[in-house]
Structures are given as structure tokens and as C-alpha cells.
C-alpha positions as CSV (number, residue, x, y, z in Angstrom):
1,X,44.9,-4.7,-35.5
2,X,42.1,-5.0,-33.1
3,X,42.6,-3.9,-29.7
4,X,40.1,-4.9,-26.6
5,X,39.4,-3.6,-23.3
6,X,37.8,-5.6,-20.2
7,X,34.4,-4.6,-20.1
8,X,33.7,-3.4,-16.6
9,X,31.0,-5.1,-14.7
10,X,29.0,-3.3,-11.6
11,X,28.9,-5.5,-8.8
12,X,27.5,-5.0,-5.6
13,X,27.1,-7.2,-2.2
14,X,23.6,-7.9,-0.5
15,X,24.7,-5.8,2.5
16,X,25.7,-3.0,0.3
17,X,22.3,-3.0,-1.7
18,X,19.9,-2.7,1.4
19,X,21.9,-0.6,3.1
20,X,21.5,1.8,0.0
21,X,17.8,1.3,-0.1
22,X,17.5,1.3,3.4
23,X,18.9,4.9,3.4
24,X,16.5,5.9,0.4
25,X,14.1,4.9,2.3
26,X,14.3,6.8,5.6
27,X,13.4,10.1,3.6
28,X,10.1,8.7,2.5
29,X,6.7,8.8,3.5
30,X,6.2,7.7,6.7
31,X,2.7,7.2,6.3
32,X,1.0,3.1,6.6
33,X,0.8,1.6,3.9
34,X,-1.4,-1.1,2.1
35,X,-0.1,-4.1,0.5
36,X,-1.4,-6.8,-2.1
37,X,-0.3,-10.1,-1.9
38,X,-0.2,-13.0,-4.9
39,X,-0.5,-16.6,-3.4
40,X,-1.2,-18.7,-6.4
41,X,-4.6,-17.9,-7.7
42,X,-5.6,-15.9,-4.4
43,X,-4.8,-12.1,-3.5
44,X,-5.0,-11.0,-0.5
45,X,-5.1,-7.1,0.8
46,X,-3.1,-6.0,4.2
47,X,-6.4,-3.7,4.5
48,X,-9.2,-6.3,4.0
49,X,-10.7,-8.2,7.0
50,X,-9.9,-11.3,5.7
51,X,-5.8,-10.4,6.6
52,X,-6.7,-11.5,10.1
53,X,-9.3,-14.1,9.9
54,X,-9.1,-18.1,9.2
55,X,-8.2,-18.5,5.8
56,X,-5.2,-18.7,3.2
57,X,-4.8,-14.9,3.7
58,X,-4.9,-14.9,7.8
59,X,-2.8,-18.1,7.5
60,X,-0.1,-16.0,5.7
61,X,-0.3,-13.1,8.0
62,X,0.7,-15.3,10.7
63,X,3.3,-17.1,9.3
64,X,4.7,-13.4,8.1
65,X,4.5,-12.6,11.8
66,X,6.3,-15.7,12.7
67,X,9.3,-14.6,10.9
68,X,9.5,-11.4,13.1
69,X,8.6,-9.3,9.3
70,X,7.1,-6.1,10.1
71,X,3.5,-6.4,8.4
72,X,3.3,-3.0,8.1
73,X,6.3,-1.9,6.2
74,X,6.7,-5.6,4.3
75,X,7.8,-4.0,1.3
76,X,11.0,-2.2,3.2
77,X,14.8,-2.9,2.9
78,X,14.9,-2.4,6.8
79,X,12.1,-5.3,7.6
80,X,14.3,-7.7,4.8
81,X,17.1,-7.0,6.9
82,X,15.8,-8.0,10.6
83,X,14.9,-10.9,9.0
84,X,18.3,-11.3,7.0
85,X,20.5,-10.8,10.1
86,X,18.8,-13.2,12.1
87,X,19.8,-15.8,10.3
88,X,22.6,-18.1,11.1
89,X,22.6,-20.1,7.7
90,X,21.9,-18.4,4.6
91,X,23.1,-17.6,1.1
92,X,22.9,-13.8,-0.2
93,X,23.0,-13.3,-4.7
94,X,22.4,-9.8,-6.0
95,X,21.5,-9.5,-9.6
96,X,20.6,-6.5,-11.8
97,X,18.9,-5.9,-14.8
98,X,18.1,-2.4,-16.0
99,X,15.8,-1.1,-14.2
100,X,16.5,-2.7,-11.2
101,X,18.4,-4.6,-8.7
102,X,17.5,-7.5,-7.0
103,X,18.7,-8.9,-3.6
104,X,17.6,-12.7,-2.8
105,X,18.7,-15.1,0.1
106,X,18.1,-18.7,0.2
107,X,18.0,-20.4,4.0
108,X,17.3,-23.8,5.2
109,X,15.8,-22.2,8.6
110,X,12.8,-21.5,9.7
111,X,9.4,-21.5,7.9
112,X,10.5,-18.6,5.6
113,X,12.9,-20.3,3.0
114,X,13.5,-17.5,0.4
115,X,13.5,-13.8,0.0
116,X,14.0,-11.8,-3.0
117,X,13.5,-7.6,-2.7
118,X,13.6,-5.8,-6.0
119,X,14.7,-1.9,-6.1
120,X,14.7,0.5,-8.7
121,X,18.0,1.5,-10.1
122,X,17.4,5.0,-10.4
123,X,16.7,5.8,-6.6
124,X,16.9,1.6,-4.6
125,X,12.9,2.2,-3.7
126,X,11.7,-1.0,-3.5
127,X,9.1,-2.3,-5.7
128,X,8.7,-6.0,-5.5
129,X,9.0,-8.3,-2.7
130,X,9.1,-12.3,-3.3
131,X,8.8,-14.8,-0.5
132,X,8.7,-18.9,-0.6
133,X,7.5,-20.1,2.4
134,X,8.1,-24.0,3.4
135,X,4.4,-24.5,3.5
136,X,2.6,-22.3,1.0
137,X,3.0,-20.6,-2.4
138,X,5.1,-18.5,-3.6
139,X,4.0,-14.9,-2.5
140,X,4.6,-11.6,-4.5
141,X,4.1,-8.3,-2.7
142,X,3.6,-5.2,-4.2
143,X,2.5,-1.9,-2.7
144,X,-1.8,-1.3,-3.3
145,X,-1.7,2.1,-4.9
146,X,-5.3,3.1,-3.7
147,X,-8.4,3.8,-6.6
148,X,-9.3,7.6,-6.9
149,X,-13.0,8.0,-7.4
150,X,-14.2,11.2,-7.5
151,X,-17.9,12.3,-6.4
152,X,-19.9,15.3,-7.5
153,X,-22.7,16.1,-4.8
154,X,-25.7,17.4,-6.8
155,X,-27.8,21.0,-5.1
156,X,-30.5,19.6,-2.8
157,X,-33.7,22.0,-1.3
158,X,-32.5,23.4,2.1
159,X,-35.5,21.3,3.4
160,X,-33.0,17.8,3.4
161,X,-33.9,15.3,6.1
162,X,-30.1,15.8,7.1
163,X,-30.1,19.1,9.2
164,X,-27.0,21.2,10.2
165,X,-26.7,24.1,12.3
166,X,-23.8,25.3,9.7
167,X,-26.4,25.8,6.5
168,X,-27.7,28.6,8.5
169,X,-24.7,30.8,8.4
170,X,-24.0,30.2,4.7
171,X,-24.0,32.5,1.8
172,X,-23.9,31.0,-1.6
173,X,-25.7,27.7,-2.8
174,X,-22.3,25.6,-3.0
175,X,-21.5,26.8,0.8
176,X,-24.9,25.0,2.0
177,X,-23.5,21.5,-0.6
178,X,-20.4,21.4,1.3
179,X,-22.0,22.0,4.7
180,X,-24.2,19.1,3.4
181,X,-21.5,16.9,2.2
182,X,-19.7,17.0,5.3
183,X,-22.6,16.2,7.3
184,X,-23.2,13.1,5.2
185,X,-19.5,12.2,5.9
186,X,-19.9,12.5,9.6
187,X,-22.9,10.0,9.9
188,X,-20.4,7.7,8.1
189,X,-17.3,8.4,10.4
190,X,-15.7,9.4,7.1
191,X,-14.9,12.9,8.0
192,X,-11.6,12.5,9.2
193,X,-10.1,13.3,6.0
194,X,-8.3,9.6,5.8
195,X,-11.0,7.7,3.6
196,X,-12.3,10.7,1.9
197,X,-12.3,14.5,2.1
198,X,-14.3,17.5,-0.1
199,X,-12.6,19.4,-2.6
200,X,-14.5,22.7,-4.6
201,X,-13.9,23.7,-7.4
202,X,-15.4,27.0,-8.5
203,X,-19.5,26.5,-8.0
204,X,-19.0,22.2,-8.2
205,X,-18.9,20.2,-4.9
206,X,-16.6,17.1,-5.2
207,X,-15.6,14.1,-3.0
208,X,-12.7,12.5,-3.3
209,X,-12.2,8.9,-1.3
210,X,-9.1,6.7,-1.1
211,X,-11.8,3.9,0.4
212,X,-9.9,0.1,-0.4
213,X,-12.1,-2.0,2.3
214,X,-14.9,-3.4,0.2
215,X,-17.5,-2.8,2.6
216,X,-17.0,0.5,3.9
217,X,-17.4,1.3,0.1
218,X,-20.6,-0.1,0.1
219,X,-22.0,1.6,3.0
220,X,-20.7,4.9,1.3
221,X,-22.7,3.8,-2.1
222,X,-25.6,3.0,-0.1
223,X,-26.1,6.7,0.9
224,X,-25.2,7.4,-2.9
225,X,-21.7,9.3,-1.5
226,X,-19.8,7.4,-4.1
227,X,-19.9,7.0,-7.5
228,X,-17.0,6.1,-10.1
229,X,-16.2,8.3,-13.1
């Protein structure tokens, strides 16, 4: 004799799911974030220029704006929400497939037609959002995790074009390369510890830059501060 149970099946509603990773997220960093967007063949970077100049990737910003979607947390329950709840017509589907869960709603208003956030099962942090627009591409946002480079500063004669007041006061070698360091990073306006900051370790002088905007990188390897290893 073979005997057979139901199998049970998780289910969960839209409003359940964001609400759950709406919650995760309120103990998160609070800290900006960057974004990277896919339209078709193009990517576009929430930190570049181009995000708010003429072009496909300005275009999108505004349209994104349009919709009342906060730019600067687009990959959050709580901005798929504002834009959920104002909508008068729409049609909510939650799937899941280990890892994750994924909310989508289909409207006919508007210019955005479709959303589609994907969390992780393990803890609802979102990880992939999908728009479709009624005049562009389809768009996948992820968060841009930023590129680590660090920098090793070489000794230089205390003679350097690049005086400080500070090198006076020092007492061993890698004292003066910091002092040095820092100085170089204040002609830049990189000193505030955002794009880059100077780490030591034992008698070696590093720094370490978070720097995604293509030409401020440039204008740090132009007065050889950056180099990738």
C-alpha cells in the first residue's frame, strides 16, 4: 500500500514580500549608493556624468524620475512600493526559486509598465531590479560594488616640489610618505576619505581608492596616485 501526503507549498502575497524586505532593509547601510543599469547593449552608471546629460542614459534618468522612483535607493523594497501603491490598475505575481523570491507587477498606466524586484531568500536583501518602460528597453539594475585598487607610494628625497609644513615634525621615513601622500590627495580634493584614504602597514605606505567616475581616475593616474595591482 502506498500512502501520500499533500506536499505543502510556500506561498506568499506581493504586500507580504516587500514588506519583509522593506523591514530588512531599514537595518542596512544607510550610506548612497551606486547603481548599473543594462538597457540593451548600453550600461549606464548612477555615478557617471552621462546619468544626467542628453543621451539613452539621461533619458532614462528622467523617465525613472517621472515615475516618482527614488534614484538614489532604486534597488529598495520601499521605492518599488511608492511606485506600487500609486497605482490604481495593476496586477501583483510572486514567484520563488531557491535562492530567491521575486515580486513583479504588470500595469497599463503610466510610462513605467512592469516591475520585477528580486530578494534573497535567506535575508529579502534585494539584488535585482527589472523595469520595462513603454518607450525603451528592458532595464536590469544591479547595485555597482565599487573596484578596490590599492597604491603603494614609493620614498621620495625630502627635497619634493610638493612641500608640507607636517614633514618637519616627523620622525621616521614612512611618517614623511604619508605626510606626502596626504598632501598629494589634498591638491586632488581627494582627502576626504570618500574616494580614497591611506592605510600603513608596518614601514609600506598604501592608498586605497573606491574612485568609479572615469575621469576623476584619470586625473588621480595622471599624478601617478593610482595604480592597479
Amino acid at each position: 500500500m502506498i500512502s501520500a501526503w499533500p506536499r505543502h507549498i510556500q506561498t506568499v502575497s506581493a504586500a507580504e514580500l516587500l514588506s519583509r524586505a522593506e523591514a530588512a532593509q531599514e537595518t542596512a547601510d544607510a550610506s548612497q549608493h551606486s547603481y548599473r543599469l543594462k538597457v540593451g547593449a548600453a550600461t549606464c552608471l548612477t555615478t557617471d556624468a552621462t546619468w544626467s546629460r542628453p543621451g539613452l542614459c539621461g533619458r532614462l534618468h528622467g523617465q525613472l524620475l517621472k515615475t516618482h522612483w527614488d534614484d538614489r535607493r532604486m534597488l529598495s523594497a520601499r521605492s518599488y512600493r511608492q511606485w506600487h501603491d500609486s497605482l490604481s490598475l495593476r496586477r501583483d505575481s510572486v514567484s520563488h526559486q531557491e535562492p530567491y523570491w521575486t515580486v513583479k507587477t504588470d500595469t497599463d498606466e503610466g510610462l513605467l509598465r512592469s516591475a520585477s524586484l528580486r530578494v534573497r531568500s535567506s535575508d529579502y536583501r534585494p539584488v535585482r531590479l527589472t523595469l520595462e518602460f513603454a518607450a525603451l528597453e528592458s532595464v536590469s539594475v544591479v547595485e555597482n560594488e565599487p573596484t578596490e585598487r590599492h597604491v603603494y607610494v614609493p620614498a621620495v628625497e625630502t627635497d619634493m616640489s610638493v612641500k608640507t609644513e607636517s614633514l618637519q615634525h616627523v620622525d621616521q621615513p614612512e611618517d614623511a610618505i604619508e605626510a606626502q601622500a596626504w598632501t598629494l590627495l589634498r591638491t586632488l580634493g581627494g582627502d576626504s576619505g570618500w574616494e580614497a584614504t591611506i592605510t600603513r602597514k608596518g614601514a609600506e605606505v598604501q592608498v586605497v581608492g573606491f574612485i568609479d567616475d572615469e575621469s576623476r581616475r584619470d586625473k588621480f593616474e595622471e599624478h601617478s596616485l593610482l595604480s592597479m595591482v
